[in-house]
C-alpha positions in Angstrom: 21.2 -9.2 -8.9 23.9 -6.4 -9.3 20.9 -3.9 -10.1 19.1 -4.9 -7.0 22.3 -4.5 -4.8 23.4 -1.1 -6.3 19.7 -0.2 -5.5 19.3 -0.9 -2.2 22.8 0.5 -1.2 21.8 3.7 -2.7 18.0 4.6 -2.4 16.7 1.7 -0.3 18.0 -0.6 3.1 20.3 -3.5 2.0 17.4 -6.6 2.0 14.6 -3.7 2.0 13.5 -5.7 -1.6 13.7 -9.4 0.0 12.1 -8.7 2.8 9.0 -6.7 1.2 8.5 -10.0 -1.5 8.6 -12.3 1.4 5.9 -10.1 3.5 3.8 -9.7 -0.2 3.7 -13.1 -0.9 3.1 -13.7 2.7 -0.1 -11.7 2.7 -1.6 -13.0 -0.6 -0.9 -16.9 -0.3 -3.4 -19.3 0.5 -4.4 -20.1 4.1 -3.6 -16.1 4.4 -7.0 -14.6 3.3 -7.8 -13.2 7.2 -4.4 -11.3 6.3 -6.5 -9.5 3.3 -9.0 -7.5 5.3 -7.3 -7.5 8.8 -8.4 -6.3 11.8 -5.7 -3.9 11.6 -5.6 -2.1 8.5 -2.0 -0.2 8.7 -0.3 -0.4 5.6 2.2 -2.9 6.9 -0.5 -5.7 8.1 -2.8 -5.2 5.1 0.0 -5.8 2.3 0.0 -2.0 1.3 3.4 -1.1 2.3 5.2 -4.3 0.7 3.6 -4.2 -2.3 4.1 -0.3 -2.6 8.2 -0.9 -2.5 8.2 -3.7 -4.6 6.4 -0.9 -7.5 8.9 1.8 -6.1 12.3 -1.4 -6.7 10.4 -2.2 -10.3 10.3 1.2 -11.3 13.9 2.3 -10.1 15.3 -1.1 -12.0 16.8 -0.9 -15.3 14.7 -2.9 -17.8 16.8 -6.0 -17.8 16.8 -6.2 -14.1 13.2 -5.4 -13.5 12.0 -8.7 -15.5 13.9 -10.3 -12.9 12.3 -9.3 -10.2 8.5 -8.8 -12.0 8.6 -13.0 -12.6 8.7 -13.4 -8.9 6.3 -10.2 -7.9 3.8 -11.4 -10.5 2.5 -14.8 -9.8 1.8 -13.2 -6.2 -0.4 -10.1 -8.2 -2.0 -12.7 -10.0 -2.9 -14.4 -6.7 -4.0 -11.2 -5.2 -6.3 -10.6 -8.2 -7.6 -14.0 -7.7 -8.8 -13.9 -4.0 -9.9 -10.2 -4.0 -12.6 -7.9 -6.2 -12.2 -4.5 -7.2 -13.5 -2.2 -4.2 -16.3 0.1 -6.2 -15.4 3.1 -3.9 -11.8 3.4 -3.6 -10.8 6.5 -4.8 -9.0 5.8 -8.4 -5.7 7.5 -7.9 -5.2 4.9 -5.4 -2.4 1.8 -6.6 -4.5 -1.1 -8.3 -3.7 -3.2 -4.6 -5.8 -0.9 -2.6 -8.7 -0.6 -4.8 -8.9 -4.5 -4.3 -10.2 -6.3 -1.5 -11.9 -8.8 0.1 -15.6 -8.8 -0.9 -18.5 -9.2 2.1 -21.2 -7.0 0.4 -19.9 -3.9 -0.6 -22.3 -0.9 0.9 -22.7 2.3 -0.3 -20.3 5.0 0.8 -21.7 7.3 3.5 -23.2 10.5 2.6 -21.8 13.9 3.5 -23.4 14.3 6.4 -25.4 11.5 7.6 
């Protein structure tokens, strides 16, 4: 907990950690999957932003604290996993999250122009 303290006091808000597992877990549990594929897809309604600090906290933490907080991120991941497919034309240097979603027929990109 010290490590997540120290962290937030010096390169995130105080909470900042908190509050992005509570709106991760809030997007991926069930009775949420309309919160999945939105009808607004900023990064803060679609899970993108949450889930992006939580990688930024588990890759600032020191080893011993980032288990810590990894038990609790991963049964959500796993979740996510479960619910979505991977997206066929997201661009691969995107995070794993955002190459996910939910499946209703994927379509073929659209062709320069057409």
């Amino acid at each position: 907990m010290t490590a997540v303290v120290a962290l937030e006091h010096t390169r995130l808000r105080p909470g900042e950690i908190a509050a992005s597992l509570a709106a991760w877990r809030d997007a991926v549990l069930p009775g949420t999957l309309d919160r999945l594929a939105p009808a607004c897809m900023c990064p803060e309604c679609s899970g993108d932003a949450p889930r992006r600090r939580l990688d930024r906290a588990l890759a600032a933490l020191p080893r011993w604290a980032r288990s810590h907080l990894y038990a609790l991120v991963l049964p959500l991941d796993r979740r996510f996993r479960a619910l979505t497919t991977p997206d066929p034309h997201a661009p691969p240097d995107w995070p794993w999250w955002r190459r996910r979603g939910v499946c209703r027929g994927w379509s073929s990109p659209p062709r320069p122009g057409r």
